[in-house]
N, C-alpha and C positions, 0 to 999 in steps of 0.2 A: 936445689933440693932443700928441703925443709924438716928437721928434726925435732920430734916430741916425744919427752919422757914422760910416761902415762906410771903414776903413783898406783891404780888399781884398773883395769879395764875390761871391760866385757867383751868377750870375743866370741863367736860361733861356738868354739870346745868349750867355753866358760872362762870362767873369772882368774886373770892374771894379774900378777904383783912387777913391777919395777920394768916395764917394757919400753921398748925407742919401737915409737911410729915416722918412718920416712915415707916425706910425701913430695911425688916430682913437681914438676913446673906445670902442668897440667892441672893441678887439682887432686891426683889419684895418691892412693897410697900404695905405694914401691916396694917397702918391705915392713914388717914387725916381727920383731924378735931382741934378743938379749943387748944392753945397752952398749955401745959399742965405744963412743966418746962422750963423755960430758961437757964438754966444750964447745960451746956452736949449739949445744940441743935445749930448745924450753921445754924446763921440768913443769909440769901441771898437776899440781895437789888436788884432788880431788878424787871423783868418781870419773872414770869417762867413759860415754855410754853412746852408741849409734843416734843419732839424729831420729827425726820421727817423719815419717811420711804422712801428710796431710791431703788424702786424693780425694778432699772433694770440695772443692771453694769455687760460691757464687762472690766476687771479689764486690762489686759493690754494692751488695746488701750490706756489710758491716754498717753503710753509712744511715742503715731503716733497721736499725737492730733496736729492739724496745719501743718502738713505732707504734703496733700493734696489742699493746696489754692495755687497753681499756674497753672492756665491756661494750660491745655492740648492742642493736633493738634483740638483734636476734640470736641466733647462739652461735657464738663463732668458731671458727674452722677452719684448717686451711684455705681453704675457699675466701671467707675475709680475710683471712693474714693476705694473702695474694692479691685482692684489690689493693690494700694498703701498699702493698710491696708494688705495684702498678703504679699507683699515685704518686711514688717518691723516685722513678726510674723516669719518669715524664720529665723530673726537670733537669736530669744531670746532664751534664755537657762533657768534652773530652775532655778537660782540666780538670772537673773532680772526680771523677771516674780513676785517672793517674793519681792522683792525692789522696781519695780512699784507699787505694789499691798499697799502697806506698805503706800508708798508717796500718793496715792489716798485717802486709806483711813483716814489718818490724815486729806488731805483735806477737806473733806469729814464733819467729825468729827469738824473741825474747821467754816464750815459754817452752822452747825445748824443739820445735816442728825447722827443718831444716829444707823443706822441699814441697813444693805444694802442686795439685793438679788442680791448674783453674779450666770451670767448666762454663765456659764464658760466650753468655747467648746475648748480649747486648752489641746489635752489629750497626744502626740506624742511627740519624739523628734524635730529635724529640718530633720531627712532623711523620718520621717515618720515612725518611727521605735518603738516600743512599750518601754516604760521602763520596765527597773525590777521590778518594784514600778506602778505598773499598775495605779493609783492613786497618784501619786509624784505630778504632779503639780498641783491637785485640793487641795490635803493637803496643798501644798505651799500657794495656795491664804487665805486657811482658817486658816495657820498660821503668816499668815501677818492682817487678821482679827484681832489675838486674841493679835499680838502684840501694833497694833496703838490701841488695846479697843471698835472695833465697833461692834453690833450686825451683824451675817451673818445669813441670808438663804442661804443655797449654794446650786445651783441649775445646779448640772453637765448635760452637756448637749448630747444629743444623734443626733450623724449626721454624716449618714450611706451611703447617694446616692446625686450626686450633683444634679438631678434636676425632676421635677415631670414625677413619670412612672418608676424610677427606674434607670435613666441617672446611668452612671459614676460618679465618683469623679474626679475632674480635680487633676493634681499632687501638684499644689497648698495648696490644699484641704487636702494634708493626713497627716499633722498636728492634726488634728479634727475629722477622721477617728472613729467608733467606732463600732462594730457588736450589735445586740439586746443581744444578749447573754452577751456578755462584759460589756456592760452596767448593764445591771440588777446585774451584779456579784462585777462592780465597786461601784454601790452605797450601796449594803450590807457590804462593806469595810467600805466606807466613815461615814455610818448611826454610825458604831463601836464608830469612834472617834468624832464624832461631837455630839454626845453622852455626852461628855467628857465636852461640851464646855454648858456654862450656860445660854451665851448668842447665844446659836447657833442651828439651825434647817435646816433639808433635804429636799429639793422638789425636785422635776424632771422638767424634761425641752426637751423636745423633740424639736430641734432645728426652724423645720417652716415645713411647707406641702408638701416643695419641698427637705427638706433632710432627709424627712423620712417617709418609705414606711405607709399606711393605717396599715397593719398590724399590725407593731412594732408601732406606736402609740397605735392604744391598748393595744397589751402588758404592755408598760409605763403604760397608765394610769391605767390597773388593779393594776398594782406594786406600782402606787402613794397612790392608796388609799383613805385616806381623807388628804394626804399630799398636800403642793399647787404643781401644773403643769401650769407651763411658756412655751409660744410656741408665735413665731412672726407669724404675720400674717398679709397679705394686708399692707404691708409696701410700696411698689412698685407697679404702675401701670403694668409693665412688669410680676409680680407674677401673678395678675388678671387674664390678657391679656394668659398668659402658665396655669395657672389651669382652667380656661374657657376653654383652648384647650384639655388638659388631660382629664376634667372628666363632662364639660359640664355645672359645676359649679362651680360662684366665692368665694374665698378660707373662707370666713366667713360664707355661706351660708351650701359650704361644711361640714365643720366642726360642726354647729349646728345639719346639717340631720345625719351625719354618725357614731358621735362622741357622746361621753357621757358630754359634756360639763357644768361644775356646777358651785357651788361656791368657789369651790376650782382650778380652773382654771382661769389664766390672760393670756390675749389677747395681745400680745405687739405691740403697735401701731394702728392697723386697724386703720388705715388711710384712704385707701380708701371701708370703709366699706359703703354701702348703706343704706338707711331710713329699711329698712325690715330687714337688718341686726343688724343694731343696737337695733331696738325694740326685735328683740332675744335674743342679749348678755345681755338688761339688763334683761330680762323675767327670764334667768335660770339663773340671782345672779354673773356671774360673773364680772371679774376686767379687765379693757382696761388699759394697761398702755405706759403711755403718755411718751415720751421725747422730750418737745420742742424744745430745742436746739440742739438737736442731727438730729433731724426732719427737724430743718429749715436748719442747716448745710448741710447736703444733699441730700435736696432740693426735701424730701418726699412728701412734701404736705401739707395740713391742715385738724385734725380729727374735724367732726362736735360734739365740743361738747356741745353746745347749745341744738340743740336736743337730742343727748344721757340723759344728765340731763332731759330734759323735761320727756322722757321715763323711768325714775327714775333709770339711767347708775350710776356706780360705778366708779370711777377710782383712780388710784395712778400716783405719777412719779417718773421716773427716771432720771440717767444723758449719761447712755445707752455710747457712745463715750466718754467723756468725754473733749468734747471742751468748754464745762461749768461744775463746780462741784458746784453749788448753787441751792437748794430748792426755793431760792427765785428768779430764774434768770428763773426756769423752769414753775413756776406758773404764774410770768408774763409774759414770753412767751405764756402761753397758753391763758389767756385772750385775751393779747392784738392781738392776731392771730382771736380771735372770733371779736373782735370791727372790725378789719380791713375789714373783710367778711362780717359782718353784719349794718355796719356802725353807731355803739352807743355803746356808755359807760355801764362800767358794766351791762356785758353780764351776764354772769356767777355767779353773786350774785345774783342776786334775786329782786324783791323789796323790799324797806324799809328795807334794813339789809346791812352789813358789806360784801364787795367784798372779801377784804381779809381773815374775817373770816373763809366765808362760804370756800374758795378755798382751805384754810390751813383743815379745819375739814373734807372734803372730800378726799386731800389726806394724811392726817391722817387713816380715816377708810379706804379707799382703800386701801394703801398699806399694814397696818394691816392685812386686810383680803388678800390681795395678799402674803405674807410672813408667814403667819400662824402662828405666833407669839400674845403673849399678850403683844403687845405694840401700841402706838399711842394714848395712853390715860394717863393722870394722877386721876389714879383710885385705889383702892383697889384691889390687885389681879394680879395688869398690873406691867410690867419689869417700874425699876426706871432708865426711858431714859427720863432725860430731860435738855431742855434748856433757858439759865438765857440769857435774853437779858436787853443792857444797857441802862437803860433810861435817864443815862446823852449823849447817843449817838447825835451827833446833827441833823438825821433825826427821833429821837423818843424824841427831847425836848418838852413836853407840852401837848403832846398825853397821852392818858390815856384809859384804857381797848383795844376795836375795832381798835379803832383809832392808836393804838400802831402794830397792826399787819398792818393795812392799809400803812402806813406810811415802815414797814416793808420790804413789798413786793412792793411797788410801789415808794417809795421817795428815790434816790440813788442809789449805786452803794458800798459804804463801807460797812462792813461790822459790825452789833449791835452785833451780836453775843458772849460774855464776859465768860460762863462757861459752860459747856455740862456733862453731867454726864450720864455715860450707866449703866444697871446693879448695880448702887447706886456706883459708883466708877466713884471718877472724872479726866474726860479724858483732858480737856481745862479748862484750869483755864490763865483771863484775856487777853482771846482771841488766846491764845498759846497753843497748843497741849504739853504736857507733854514731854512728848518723841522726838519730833521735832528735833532736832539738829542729830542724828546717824541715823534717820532712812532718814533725808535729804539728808546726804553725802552717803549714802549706794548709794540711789536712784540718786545724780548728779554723780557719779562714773559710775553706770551701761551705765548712757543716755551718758554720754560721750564715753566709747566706740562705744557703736550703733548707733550714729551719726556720728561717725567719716567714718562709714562702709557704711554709706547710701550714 
């Protein structure tokens, strides 16, 4: 067993002073409450705050992050970002693939995010061509998971048809490639060894509505079960605009009538979800998951979540792209995206209460509940994923409780973050990831070839 005196700590009922967190052999925390022995227990000065859930990482795009900022002939789009993003997944192999994946998540880990759901569609060599290891490079990401110490949901993804009706797959595309059969035969693999992993859980991921047929969607989600299922949705007005042509219905609408859609399902993005949409997704429980920065990068649009909360919406976020790897870089995005449209200050909090609180405890339980894990909480019962933030930092001098996270998410750009601990095994200590140094060089080793090629 393992004992920590926590100086101030956020807990479910709110903000405690001088507490012992006992956490067993497992990872879990066992008990909290009044300190019992000094002796045997590390005291940790600081703030200690739940870990952040990050449900939504394409793991090796961090390695194409800023790829795409120069001006095309034509006007760029997502639609170009994704050629560009096509062009640099052409050359990766399974060695950088683990190497990006590695350097992420330390990132990662180093900003405060303790757990992350990769939604991870890269299943093919570069000719398109099956491995021997039918499963090689989803194992890859989940052993670069287990090597930086971060919580994964791995969440392999099925994408079978480029576009809605059953389209082709452009040659681009067969990288990603995957039959319904194969899939369902690939994650009874993957379930084997992630089994293994203490910090580690399976969901499904059926890629978006246009890679993959009505059919094999259900299938998936019979297979999920009560596991989470990630699936992107209305991210693109152009999505809209082609399943309003396909089926007559837009792609969130669809999904609620024809789909078993619960609480074990996250939405990623619905962006351009409509007022009657959104009062669906929050009605049947489930998770929209947000990536501002990824969102505002290219140039998706703005999700109403103003009203989603008002309709009592869930959500979580991610870093999705990875042109930002900050919890706190994507929560103030998402605010300050609401102020801009709505034109006033703390939108998203509430009255009479803490903006940054309420943004961090939401996505706390969101992405908890989008990941399907016992985490996001410092509780009895819940994975011991937390993080020590510094209050000699100089935008958290003088703050105390609210005002400490307020200050957090909204005063600066440095970084508070000083020790993280996943699973009761500490990952960062004094703001340095453990491991940092080999799995750094691993990672400028790979990007140096691959840049040299681009």
């Amino acid at each position: 067993m393992k004992r920590v005196i926590a100086d101030t700590v956020l807990l479910p009922s709110g903000w405690k002073q001088d507490l012992e967190i006992q956490i067993d052999s497992s990872g879990s925390i066992s008990r909290i409450g009044p300190v019992t022995e000094v002796q045997g227990a590390e005291r940790v000065p600081g703030v200690l705050v739940p870990g952040v859930p990050n449900l939504h990482s394409h793991a090796f795009q961090r390695g194409a992050a800023g790829l795409a900022e120069f001006g095309g002939k034509s006007e760029d789009s997502f639609w170009t970002w994704r050629a560009i993003m096509y062009e640099f997944v052409s050359r990766l192999l399974p060695d950088d693939v683990e190497a990006i994946a590695s350097q992420l998540y330390l990132e990662m880990l180093e900003s405060g995010y303790t757990s992350v759901g990769e939604f991870h569609y890269l299943h093919n060599d570069r000719d398109g061509r099956a491995y021997s290891e039918r499963d090689l490079l989803a194992q890859r990401v989940h052993s670069a998971a287990q090597r930086a110490g971060i919580g994964m949901t791995l969440l392999p993804v099925l994408y079978h048809q480029g576009g809605f009706g059953g389209q082709a797959l452009e040659p681009r595309q067969k990288r990603f490639r995957l039959q319904p059969d194969e899939y369902l035969k690939l994650t009874e693999r993957l379930e084997k060894s992630i089994a293994q992993n203490p910090n580690g859980a399976l969901g499904f991921a059926p890629h978006s509505l246009r890679a993959v047929s009505p059919e094999a969607l259900d299938q998936v989600s019979a297979a999920a079960g009560v596991r989470p299922l990630h699936i992107h949705v209305a991210e693109q007005p152009q999505e809209v605009t082609q399943c309003l042509r396909w089926s007559g219905q837009r792609p969130v609408e669809y999904l609620l009538e024809h789909h078993s859609v619960d609480r074990d399902w996250c939405l990623v993005h619905a962006t351009h979800a409509n007022s009657e949409e959104l009062r669906g997704i929050a009605g049947r429980g489930a998770v929209v998951g947000l990536c501002p920065s990824t969102e505002a990068n290219l140039g998706d649009g703005l999700f109403d979540a103003a009203e989603f909360l008002e309709c009592g919406g869930r959500f979580g976020v991610g870093s999705d792209s990875h042109v930002s790897v900050s919890p706190v870089e994507e929560l103030r995005w998402l605010e300050y995206g609401q102020r801009l449209v709505h034109g006033r200050r703390n939108v998203l909090g509430g009255p009479n209460r803490s903006t940054g609180r309420r943004l961090l405890e939401m996505a706390l339980a969101g992405g908890s509940q989008a990941l399907g894990r016992p985490i996001g909480r410092i509780a009895e019962g819940f994975r011991a994923d937390l993080v020590v933030l510094d209050r000699e930092h100089p935008s958290l001098l003088g703050r105390t409780m609210d005002g400490v996270l307020d200050s957090w998410i909204f005063s600066g750009n440095s970084n508070p973050v000083r020790d993280v601990m996943v699973g009761g095994e500490w990952v960062v200590r004094e703001g340095r990831h453990l491991g940092r140094d080999p799995i750094r060089k691993a990672f400028a080793t790979k990007m140096m070839r691959l840049s040299s090629a681009l």
